[in-house]
NUKOL-283499 format. One line per 10 residues: number of its first residue (from 1); their letters; for each residue x, y, z of C-alpha. Coordinates in Angstrom, 2 decimals, decimal comma. Example, Ala and Ser with C-alpha at 12.3 -4.5 7.8 and 13.67 -1.06 7.14 Angstrom:
REM residues 2
1> as> 12,30:-4,50:7,80  13,67:-1,06:7,14 .
***
This chain:
REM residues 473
1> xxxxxxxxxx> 36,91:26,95:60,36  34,13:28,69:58,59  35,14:32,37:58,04  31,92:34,80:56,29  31,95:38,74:55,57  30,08:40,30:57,64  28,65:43,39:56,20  28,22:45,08:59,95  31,94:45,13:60,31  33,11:45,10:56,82 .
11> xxxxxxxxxx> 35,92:42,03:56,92  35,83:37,97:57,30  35,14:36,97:60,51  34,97:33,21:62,13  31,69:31,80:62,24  30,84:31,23:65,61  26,49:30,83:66,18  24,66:31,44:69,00  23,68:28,27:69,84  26,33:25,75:69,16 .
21> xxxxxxxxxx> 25,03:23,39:66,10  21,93:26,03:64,94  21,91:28,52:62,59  19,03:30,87:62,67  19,11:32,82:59,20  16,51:35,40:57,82  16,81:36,36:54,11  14,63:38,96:52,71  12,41:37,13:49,90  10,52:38,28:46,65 .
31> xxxxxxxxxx> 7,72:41,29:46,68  5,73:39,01:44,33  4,55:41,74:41,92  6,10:40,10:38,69  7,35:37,01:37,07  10,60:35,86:38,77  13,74:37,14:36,61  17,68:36,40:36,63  17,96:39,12:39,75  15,83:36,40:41,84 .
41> xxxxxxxxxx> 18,15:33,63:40,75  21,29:35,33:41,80  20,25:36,20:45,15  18,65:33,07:46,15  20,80:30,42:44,69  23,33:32,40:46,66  21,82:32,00:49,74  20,77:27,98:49,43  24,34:27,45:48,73  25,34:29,04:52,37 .
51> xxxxxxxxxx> 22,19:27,10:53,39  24,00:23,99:52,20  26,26:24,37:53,08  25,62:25,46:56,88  23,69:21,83:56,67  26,56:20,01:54,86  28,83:21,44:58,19  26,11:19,59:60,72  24,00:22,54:61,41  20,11:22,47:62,08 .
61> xxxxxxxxxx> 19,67:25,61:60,08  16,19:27,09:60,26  15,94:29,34:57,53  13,18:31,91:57,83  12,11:33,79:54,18  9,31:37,15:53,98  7,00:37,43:50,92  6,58:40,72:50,65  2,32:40,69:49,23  1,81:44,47:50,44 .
71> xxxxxxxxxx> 3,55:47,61:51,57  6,40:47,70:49,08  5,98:51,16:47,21  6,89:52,34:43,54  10,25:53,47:43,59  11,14:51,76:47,13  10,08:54,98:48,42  7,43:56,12:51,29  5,30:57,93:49,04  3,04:56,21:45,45 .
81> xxxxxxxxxx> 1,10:53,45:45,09  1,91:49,85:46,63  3,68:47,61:43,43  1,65:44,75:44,07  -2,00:47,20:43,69  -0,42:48,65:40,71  0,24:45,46:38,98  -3,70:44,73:40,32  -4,85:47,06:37,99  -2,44:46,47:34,71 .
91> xxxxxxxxxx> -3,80:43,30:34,53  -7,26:43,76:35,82  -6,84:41,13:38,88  -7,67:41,54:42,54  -3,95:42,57:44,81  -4,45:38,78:46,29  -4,65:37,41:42,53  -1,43:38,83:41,74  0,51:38,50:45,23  -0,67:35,04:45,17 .
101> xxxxxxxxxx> 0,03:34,32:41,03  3,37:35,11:41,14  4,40:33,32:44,40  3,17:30,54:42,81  5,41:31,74:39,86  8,53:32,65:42,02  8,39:29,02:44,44  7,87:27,20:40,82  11,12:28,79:39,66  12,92:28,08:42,62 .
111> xxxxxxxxxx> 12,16:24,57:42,19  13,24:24,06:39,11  16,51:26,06:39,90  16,81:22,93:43,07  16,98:25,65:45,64  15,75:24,12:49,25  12,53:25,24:50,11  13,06:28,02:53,52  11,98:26,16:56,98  9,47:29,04:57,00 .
121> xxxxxxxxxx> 8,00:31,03:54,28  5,66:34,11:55,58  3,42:36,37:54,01  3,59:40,11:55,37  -0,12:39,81:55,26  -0,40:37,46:57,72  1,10:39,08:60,66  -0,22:42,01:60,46  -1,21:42,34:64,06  2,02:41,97:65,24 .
131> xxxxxxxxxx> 3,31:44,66:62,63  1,08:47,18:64,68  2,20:46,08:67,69  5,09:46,88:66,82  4,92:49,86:65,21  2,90:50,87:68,41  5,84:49,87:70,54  8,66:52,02:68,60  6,18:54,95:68,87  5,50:54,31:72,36 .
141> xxxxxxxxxx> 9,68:54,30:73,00  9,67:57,79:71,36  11,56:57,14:68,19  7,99:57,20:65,82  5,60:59,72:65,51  1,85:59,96:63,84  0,79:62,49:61,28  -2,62:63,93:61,02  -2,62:61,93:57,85  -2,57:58,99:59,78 .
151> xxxxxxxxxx> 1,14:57,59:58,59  3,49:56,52:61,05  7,77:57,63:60,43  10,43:56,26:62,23  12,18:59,60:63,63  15,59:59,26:62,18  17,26:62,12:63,67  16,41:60,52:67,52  18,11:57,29:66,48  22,35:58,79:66,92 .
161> xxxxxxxxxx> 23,63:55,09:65,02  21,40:55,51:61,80  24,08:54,40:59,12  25,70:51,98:61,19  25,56:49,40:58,50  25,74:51,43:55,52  28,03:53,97:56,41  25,92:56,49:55,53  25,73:60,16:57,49  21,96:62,01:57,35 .
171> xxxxxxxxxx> 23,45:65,29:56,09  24,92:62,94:52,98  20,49:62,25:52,63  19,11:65,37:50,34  15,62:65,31:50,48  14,31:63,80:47,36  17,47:62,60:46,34  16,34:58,86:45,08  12,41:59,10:45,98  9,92:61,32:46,41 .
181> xxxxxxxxxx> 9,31:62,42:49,71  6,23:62,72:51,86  5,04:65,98:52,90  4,20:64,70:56,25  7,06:64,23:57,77  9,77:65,70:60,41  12,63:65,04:57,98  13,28:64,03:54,51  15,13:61,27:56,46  12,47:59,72:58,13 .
191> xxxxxxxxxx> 10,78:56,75:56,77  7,27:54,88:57,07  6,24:52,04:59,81  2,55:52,87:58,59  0,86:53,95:55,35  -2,27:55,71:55,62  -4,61:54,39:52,36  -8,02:55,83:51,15  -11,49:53,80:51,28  -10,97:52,38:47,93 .
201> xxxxxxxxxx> -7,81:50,43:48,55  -8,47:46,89:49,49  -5,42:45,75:50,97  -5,68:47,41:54,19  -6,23:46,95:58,34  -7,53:48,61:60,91  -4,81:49,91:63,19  -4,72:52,60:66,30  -3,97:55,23:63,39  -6,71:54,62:61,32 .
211> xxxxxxxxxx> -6,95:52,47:58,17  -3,57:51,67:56,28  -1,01:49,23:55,70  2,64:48,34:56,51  5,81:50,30:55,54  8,13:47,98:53,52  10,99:48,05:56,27  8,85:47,22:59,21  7,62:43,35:57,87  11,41:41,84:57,79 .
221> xxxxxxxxxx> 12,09:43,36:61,62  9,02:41,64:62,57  9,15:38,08:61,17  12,84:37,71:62,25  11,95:38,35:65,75  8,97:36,45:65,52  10,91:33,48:64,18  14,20:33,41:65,46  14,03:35,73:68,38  15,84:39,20:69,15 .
231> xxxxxxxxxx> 19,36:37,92:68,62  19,65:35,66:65,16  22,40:34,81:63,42  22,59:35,28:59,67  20,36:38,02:57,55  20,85:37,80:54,27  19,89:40,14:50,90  20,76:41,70:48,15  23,53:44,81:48,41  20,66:46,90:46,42 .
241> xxxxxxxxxx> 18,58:47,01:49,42  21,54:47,74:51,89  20,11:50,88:52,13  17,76:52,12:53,40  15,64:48,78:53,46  18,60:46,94:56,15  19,58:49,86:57,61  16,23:50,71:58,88  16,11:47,44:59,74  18,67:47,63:62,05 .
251> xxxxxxxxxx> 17,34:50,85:63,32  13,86:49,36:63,99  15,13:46,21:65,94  17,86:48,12:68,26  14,48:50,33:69,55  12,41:47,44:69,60  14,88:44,32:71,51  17,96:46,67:72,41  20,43:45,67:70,09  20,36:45,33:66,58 .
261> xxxxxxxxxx> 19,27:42,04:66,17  21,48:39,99:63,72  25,35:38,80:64,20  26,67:38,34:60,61  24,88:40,40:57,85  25,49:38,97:54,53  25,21:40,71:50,93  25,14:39,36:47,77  26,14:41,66:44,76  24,04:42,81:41,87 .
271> xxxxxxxxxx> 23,40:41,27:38,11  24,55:43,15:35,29  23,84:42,67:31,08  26,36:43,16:28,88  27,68:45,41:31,62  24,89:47,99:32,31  22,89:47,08:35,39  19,66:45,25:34,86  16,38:46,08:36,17  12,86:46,21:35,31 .
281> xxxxxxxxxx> 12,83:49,71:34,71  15,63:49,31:32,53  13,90:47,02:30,36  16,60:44,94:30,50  14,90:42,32:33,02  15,57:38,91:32,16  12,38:36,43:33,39  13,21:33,04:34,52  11,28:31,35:32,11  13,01:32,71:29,26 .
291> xxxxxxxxxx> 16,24:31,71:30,27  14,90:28,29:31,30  13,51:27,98:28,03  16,94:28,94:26,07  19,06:27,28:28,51  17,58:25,10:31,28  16,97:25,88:34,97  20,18:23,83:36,16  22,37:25,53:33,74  21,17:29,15:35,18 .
301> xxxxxxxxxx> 22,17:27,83:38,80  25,52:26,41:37,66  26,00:30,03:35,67  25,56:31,33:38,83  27,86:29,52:41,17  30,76:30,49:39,27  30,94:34,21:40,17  31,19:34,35:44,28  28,17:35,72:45,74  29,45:39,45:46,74 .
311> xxxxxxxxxx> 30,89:39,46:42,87  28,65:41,58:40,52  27,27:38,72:37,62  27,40:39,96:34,19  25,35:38,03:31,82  25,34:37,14:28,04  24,42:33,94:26,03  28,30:33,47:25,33  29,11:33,59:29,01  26,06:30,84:29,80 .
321> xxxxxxxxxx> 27,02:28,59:26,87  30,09:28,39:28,09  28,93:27,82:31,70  26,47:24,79:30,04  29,59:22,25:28,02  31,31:22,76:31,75  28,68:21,72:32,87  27,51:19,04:30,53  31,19:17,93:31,20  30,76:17,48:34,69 .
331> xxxxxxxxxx> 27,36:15,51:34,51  29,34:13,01:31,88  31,56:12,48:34,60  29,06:12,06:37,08  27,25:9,47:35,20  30,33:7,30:34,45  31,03:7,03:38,37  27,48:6,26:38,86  27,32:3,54:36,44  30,06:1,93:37,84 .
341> xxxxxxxxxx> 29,26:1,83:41,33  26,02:2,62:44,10  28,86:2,68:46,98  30,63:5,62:48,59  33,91:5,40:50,82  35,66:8,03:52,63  38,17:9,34:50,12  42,18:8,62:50,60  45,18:9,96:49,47  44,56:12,79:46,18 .
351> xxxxxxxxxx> 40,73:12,72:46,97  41,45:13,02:50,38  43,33:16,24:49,57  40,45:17,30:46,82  38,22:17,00:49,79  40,16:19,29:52,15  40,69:22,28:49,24  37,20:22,13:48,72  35,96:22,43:52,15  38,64:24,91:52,56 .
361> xxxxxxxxxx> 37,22:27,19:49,04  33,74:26,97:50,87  35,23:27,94:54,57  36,70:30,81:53,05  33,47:32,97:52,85  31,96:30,65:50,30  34,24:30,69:47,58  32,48:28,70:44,74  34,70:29,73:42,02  37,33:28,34:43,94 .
371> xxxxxxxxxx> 35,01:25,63:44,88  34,41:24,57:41,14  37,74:25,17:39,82  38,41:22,00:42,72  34,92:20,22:40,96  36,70:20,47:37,68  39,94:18,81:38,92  38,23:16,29:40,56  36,38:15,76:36,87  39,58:15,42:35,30 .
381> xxxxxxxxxx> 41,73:13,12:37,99  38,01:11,02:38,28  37,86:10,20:34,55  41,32:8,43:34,95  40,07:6,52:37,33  36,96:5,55:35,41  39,02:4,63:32,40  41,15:2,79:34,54  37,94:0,88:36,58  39,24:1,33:39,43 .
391> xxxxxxxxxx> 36,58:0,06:41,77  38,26:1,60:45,15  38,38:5,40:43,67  35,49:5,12:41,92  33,47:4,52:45,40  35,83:7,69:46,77  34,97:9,65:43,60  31,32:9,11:44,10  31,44:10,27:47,99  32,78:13,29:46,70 .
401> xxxxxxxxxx> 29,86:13,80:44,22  27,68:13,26:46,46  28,75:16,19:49,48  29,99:18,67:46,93  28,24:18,23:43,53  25,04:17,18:44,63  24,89:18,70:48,44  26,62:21,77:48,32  26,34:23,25:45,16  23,45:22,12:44,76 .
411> xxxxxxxxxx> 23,45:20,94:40,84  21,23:17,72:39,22  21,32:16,05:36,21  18,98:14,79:33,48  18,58:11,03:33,36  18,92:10,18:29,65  17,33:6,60:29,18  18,04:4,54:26,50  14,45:5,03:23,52  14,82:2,72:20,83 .
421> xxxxxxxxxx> 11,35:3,57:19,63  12,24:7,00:18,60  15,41:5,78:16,61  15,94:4,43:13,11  16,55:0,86:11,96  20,05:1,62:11,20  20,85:3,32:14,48  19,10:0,81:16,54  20,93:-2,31:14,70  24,43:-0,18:14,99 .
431> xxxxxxxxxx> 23,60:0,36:19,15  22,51:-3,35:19,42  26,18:-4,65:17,65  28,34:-2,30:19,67  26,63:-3,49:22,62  27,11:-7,19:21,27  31,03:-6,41:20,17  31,70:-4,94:24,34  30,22:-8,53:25,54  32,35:-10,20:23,49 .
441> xxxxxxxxxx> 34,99:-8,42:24,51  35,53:-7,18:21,02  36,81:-3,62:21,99  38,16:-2,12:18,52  34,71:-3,56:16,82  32,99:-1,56:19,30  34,80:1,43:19,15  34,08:1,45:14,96  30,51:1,00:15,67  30,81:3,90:17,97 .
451> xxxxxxxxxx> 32,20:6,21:15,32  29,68:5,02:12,93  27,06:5,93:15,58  28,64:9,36:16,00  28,43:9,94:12,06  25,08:9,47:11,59  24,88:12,40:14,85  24,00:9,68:17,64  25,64:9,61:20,81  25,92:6,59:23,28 .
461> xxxxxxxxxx> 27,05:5,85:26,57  27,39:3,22:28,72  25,31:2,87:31,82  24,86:0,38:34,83  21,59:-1,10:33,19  23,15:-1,34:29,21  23,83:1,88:27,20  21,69:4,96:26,35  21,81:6,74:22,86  20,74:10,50:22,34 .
471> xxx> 20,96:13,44:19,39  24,29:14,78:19,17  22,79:18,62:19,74 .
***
């Protein structure tokens, strides 16, 4: 039985989805304003492990993600300049160049980190009729209300459950407290639906309040419903944008369905370096690329995966390092099963109860420490079995790579082949009579040649198709 925290009521509760075998999930995606960084990484290999995993339990998950390519101010705030037009003019580019450039970047990453692509992936831009629709519809229903400037604010102080999700009470809101705030409006409280903009901006629409764009909040209410209906089951996003980004989220689709529109809403925690939170105002962002270049994209995800996803991730190289021999560890393993056999059996006996503690790590509100610490076991009782060739287990051993390594977590592994080209006479002749000596059945001539091998920094394996030598790093 699948048990997840759900934010809304603050403890585990069962899993139980709307319509029996689908899962309807919306998870707030990138504002594509910069090159993806290690923030990215933690929130959405977070949520394509519950994706999975959802999957791995049977369930046609359709798994809706925003792009946020307008209406997402400096400072997260209702008044400045739109992050994406800013960038625009740092580097010179048209707002579409850069929305568009680093999607590109931000999907590219997400690749390489092997997270599953969303069943839907929407652009704010292109719905921005039904955004004004709408925004028309909460005004209509008396909870919005239109300046002379032509913006549009959601009127807080109509709306009596306003901190229902973060537990937050409008006399603890000061005006100006984390943003500035717009002269315009009723209450410090209040926040956009609409942005008026001035001639010169080119990312706007026409709308019954003049020329403008969206409000941040507004896009996220809107492609749920549009997606998954007024009732959904799973949002998902970071605990940073708890509030006010899903709490007026929650305000917006109670006025505009009835209820607030999701079942379970699920947060995962922040990233932290060295222990002081990181951010791009902090100048302590870490891009993507960097660490892929220092570390690999698979390593990052594995990194990941050991901290639970509503556990703050602090980073440093030692920390990573140690995440990557784990996981080279693991990938050794991996290989040895897979050279041995191409057939998977249900397990039996100690994989059978491997099995069960890992599904029960990943019922218990997705537990992949707990999870992994199970991988690692399995690692260690597996290589036994290897060493001893045990056929049977080895076919059980590679079932359970296959739902937990591979499916649910989620990791991949390099395939190292065997390039004689790129190695030295001596090296090539030593590989060639090892290989030679384990035909013959010549076991302790082997096993020098292997230590020879390892002297002159070469490392070989066997495979299902002969052997494979690389540089001992």
């Amino acid at each position: 039985m699948l048990k997840i925290y759900n934010t809304k009521t603050r403890k585990k509760e069962e899993f139980k989805p709307i319509v029996d075998g689908h899962v309807g999930m919306y998870v707030c995606g990138p504002t594509v304003y910069g090159p993806p960084h290690l923030g990215h990484a933690k929130s959405y290999i977070s949520f394509d492990l519950i994706h999975r995993y959802l999957k791995f339990l049977g369930y046609k998950v359709k798994y809706v993600q925003n792009i946020t390519d307008v209406g997402h101010l400096v400072g997260d705030g209702d008044e400045g300049e739109d992050k994406i037009s800013r960038q625009a003019k740092l580097e010179k580019l048209d707002p579409y160049e850069i929305a568009y450039k680093y999607e590109c970047e931000y999907f590219d990453a997400m690749d390489a980190l092997n997270i599953l692509r969303p069943s839907i992936s929407a652009r704010a831009t292109g719905f921005i009729m039904d955004i004004i629709d709408s925004v028309a519809d909460i005004v209509d229903k008396g909870y919005g209300y239109v300046t002379k400037e032509g913006n549009v604010y959601f009127d807080v102080h109509k709306y009596h459950k306003y901190g229902q999700l973060s537990n937050r009470r409008l006399d603890d809101n000061v005006s100006g407290e984390r943003i500035e705030v717009a002269s315009d409006k009723h209450h410090a409280e209040d926040f956009a639906l609409w942005k008026a903009v001035d001639n010169n901006t080119l990312m706007k629409w026409n709308s019954p309040w003049g020329y403008g764009c969206p409000g941040w909040h507004i896009e996220c209410s809107v492609l749920s419903r549009k997606f998954l209906g007024e009732k959904f089951d799973i949002h998902g996003g970071g605990i940073d944008n708890l509030f006010p980004h899903h709490e007026c989220e929650c305000a917006q689709g109670d006025i505009l369905t009835g209820d607030v529109p999701m079942n379970y809403f699920l947060h995962n925690n922040l990233v932290t370096v060295n222990g002081t939170k990181m951010g791009k105002s902090l100048g302590n962002s870490m891009t993507l690329e960097s660490l892929f270049e220092r570390f690999g994209a698979i390593t990052i995800r594995y990194f990941v995966l050991q901290f639970h996803y509503r556990s703050v991730i602090d980073i440093n190289d030692e920390a990573i390092l140690q995440a990557q021999k784990q996981l080279e560890k693991i990938g050794e393993f991996v290989a040895s099963v897979e050279a041995a056999t191409n057939v998977e059996k249900q397990p039996t006996g100690d994989l059978k109860e491997l099995f069960d503690a890992c599904v029960d790590a990943m019922n218990d509100d997705f537990n992949t420490p707990v999870l992994i610490s199970q991988v690692l076991k399995l690692v260690k009782v597996g290589n036994g079995y290897v060493k001893e060739g045990n056929t049977a287990k080895m076919q059980e051993l590679l079932y359970l790579i296959n739902r937990f390594i591979y499916d649910v977590l989620g990791l991949k592994f390099d395939k190292q082949e065997k390039k004689e080209d790129d190695l030295d006479g001596e090296v090539k002749s030593l590989a060639k009579a090892r290989w030679q000596a384990k035909q013959n059945k010549d076991y302790a001539k082997a096993d020098e040649l292997r230590v020879k091998l390892t002297n002159l920094g070469y490392e070989i394996k066997d495979t299902k198709d002969g052997y494979e030598i690389k540089k001992i790093k």
